[in-house]
C-alpha positions as CSV (number, residue, x, y, z in Angstrom):
1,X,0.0,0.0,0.0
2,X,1.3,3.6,-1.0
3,X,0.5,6.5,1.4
4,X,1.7,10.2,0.6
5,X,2.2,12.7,2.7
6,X,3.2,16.0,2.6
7,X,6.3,16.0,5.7
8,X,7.0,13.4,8.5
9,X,8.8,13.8,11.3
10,X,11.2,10.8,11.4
11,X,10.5,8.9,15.0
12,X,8.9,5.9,16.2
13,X,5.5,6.7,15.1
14,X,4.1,5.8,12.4
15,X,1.5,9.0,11.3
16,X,-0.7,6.2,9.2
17,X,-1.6,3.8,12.2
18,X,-0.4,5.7,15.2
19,X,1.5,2.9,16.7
20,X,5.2,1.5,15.8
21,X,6.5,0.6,12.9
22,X,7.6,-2.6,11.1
23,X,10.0,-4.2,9.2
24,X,7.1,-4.1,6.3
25,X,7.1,-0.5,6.3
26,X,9.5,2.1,4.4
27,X,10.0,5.3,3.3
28,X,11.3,7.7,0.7
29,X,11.5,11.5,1.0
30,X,12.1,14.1,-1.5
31,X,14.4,16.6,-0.5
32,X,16.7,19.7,-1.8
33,X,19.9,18.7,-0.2
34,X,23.1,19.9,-1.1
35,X,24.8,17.3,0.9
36,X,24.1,14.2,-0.5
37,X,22.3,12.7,-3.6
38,X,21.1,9.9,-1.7
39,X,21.0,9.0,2.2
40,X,19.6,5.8,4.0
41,X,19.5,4.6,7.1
42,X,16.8,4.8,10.3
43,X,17.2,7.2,13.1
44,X,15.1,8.1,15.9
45,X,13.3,4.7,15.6
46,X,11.4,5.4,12.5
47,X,11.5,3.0,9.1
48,X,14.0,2.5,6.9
49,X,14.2,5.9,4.8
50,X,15.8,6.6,1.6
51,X,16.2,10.5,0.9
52,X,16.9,11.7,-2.7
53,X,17.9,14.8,-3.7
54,X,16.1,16.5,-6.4
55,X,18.7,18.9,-6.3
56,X,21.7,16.2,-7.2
57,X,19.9,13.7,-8.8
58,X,18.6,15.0,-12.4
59,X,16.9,12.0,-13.1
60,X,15.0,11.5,-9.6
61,X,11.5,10.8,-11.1
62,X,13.1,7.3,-12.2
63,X,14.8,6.7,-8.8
64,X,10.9,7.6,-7.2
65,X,9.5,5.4,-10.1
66,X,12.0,2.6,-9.4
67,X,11.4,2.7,-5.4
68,X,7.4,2.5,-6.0
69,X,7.9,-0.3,-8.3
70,X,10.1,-2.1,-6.2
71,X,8.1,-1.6,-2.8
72,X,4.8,-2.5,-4.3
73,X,6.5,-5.8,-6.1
74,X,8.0,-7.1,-2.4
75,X,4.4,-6.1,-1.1
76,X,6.1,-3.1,1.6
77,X,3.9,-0.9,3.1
78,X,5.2,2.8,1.2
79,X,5.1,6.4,2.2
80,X,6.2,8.8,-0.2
81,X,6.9,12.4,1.4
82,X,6.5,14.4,-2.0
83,X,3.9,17.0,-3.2
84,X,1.2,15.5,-4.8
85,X,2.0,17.4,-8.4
86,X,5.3,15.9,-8.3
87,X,4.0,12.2,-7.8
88,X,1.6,12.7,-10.6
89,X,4.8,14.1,-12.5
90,X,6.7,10.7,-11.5
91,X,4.2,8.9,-12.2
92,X,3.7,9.8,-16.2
93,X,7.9,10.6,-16.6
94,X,7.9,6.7,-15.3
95,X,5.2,5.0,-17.8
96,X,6.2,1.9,-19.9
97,X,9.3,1.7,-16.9
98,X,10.1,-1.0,-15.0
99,X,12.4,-1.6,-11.5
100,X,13.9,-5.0,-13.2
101,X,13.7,-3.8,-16.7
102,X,16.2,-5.7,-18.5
103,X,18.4,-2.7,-20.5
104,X,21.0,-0.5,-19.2
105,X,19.9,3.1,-18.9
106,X,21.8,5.8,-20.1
107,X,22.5,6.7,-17.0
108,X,23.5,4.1,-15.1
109,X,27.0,2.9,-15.1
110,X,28.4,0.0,-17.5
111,X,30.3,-1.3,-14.4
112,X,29.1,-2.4,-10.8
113,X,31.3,-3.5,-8.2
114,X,31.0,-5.6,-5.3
115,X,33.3,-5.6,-2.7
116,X,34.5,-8.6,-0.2
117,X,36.8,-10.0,2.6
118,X,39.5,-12.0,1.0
119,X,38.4,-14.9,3.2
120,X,35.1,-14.6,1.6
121,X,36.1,-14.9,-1.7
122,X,38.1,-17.8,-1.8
123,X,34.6,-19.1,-1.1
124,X,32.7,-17.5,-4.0
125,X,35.6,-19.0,-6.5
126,X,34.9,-22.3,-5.1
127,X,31.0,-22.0,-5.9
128,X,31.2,-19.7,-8.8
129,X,28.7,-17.6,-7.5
130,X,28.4,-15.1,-4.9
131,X,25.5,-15.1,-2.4
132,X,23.2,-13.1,-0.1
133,X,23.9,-12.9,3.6
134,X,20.0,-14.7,4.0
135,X,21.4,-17.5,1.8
136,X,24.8,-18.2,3.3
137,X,23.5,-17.5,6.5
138,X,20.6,-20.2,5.7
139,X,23.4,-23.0,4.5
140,X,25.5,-22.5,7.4
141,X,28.5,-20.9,5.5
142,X,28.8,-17.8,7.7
143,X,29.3,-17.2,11.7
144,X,27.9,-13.7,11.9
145,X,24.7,-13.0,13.8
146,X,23.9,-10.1,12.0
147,X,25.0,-8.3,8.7
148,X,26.6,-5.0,9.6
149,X,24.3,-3.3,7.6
150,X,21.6,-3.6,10.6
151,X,23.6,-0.6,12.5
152,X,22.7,1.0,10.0
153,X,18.8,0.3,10.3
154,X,18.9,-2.0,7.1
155,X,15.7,-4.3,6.5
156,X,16.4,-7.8,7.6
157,X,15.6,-8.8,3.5
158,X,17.9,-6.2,2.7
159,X,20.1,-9.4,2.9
160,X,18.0,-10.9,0.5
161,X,21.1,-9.0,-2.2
162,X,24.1,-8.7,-3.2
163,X,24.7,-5.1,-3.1
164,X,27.0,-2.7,-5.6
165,X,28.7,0.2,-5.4
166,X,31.2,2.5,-6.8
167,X,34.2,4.2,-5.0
168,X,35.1,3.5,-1.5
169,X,31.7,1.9,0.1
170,X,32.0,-1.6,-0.8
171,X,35.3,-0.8,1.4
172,X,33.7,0.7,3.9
173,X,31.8,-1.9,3.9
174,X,34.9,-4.5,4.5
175,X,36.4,-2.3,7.0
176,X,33.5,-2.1,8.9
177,X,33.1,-5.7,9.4
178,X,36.2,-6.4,10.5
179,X,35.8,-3.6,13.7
180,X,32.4,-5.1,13.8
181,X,30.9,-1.6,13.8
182,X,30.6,1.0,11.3
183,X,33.6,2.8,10.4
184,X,33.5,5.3,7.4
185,X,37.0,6.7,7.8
186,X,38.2,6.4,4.1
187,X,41.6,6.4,5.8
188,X,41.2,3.7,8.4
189,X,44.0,0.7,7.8
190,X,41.9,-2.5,7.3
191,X,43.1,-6.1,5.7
192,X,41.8,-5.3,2.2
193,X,39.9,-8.4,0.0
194,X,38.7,-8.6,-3.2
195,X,36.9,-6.3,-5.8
196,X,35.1,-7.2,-8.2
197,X,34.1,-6.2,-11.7
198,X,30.8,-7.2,-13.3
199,X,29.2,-6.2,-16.6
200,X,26.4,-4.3,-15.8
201,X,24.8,-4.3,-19.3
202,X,24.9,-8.4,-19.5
203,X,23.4,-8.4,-15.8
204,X,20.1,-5.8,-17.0
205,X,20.1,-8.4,-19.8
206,X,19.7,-11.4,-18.0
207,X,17.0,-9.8,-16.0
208,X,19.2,-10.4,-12.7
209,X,19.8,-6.1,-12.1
210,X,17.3,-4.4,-9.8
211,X,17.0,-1.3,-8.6
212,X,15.2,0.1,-5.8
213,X,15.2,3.9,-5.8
214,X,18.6,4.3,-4.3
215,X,20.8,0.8,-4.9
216,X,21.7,-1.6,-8.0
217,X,21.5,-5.0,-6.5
218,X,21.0,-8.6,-7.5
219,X,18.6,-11.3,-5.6
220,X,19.9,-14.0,-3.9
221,X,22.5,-15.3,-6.0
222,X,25.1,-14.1,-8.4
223,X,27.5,-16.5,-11.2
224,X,30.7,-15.5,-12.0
225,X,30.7,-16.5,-15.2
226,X,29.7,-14.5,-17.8
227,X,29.4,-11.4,-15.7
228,X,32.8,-11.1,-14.2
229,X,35.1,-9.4,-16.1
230,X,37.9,-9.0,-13.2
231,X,38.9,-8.9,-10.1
232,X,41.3,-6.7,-8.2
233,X,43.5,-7.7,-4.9
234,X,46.0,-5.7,-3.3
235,X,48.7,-7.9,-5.2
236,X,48.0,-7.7,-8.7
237,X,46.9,-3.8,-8.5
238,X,50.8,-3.0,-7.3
239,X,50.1,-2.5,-3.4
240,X,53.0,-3.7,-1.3
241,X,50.9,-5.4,1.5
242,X,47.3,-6.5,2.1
243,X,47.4,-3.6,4.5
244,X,45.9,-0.4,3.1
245,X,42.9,1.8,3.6
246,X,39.9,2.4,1.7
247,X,40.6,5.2,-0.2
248,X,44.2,3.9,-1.3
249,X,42.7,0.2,-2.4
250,X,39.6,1.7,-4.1
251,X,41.3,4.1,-6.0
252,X,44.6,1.7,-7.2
253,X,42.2,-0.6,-8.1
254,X,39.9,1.7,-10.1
255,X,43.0,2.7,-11.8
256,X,44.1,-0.3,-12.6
257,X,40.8,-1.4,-14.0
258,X,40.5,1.5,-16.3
259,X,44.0,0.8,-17.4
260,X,43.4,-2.6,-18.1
261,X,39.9,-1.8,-19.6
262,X,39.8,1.4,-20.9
263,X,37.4,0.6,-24.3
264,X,34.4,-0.2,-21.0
């Protein structure tokens, strides 16, 4: 069900039933931010919120489009903080569109990345395949109680993907699991893993890309093969020990991509 409202105040009530809410509930609000093009997260109690920035995000009816799409098709309770003219503008910019469509847009990028403990992927080359946290959780294959993305206030079938993203947060990511708390120092040391370089067109192809107003994600599982197209590791990207820190390892690697493939 999709609820619009005009403003919320982000706490522990929920302003459509007056009580608490729950993990079917989220949210997406429409702001002018300078600061960000998108933020997430849950603070003060209240459901998972993704904010977009009209202001830094020139596309933002799709990301709207794609987050209604996406919330209705995993049956989550939605409320939209936007003006009503501009959902009805969403609404017809976002016609014939879908949240899985299978093509690239124009504006999305030709590469994703996914980043992961070294231990981690010694595993995935064994199977072929990454997974999502639910699934290795559900076979056994991992000791953590919790992904680290709940400190962040992050669904419990959030974990239902495996997640992409450019620059330094798939290391942030890493880092962060090792401390076992969040830590978004792009300068912290950390034992850096693997990064990995998929094809983003082939995934939209294959149907497998989704996107959910703020992330580019797959479901459950991911092959290798044919999506892959390399992986970096603090050895072959020049780095003189698996020490480093975010920033350093995203951006040698990055370079070394482009380098390597410079025609994608």
């Amino acid at each position: 069900m999709l609820y619009r409202l005009d403003t919320l105040d982000e706490n522990s009530i929920n302003p459509i039933t007056g009580k608490g809410y729950d993990g079917s509930w989220i949210i997406l609000i429409l702001t002018d931010s300078e600061d960000y093009q998108y933020m997430c997260g849950s603070s003060n109690g209240c459901a998972y919120t993704i904010k977009v920035s009209r202001s830094k995000i020139p596309d933002w009816k799709m990301a709207v489009g794609d987050f209604m799409g996406f919330s209705e098709a995993n049956g989550k309770s939605t409320i939209l903080v936007i003006a009503e003219e501009e959902l009805k503008s969403v609404k017809s910019h976002y016609s014939g569109h879908k949240y899985n469509e299978c093509f690239l847009r124009d504006n999305e990028p030709s590469v994703l990345v996914h980043s992961t403990p070294i231990a981690s992927w010694e595993l995935i080359k064994k199977d072929g395949m990454l997974k999502s946290w639910n699934m290795l959780k559900a076979q056994k294959a991992i000791e953590e109680e919790k992904p680290i993305g709940i400190q962040l206030g992050d669904p419990a079938d959030f974990s239902d993907y495996i997640m992409f993203g450019g620059g330094i947060t798939g290391e942030i990511v890493v880092s962060s699991k090792q401390q076992g708390m969040i830590v978004m120092d792009e300068n912290a040391e950390y034992f850096t893993g693997a990064r990995l370089y998929f094809d983003a067109k082939r995934l939209a192809e294959a149907g497998l890309l989704i996107r959910d107003g703020c992330h580019l994600k797959v479901r459950d599982t991911l092959p290798l093969e044919p999506y892959l197209i390399w992986t970096a590791t603090w050895d072959n990207i020049g780095l003189s020990s698996p020490v480093s820190t975010p920033r350093i390892f995203a951006g040698e690697a990055d370079k070394r991509f482009q380098a390597l493939f410079n025609d994608i």
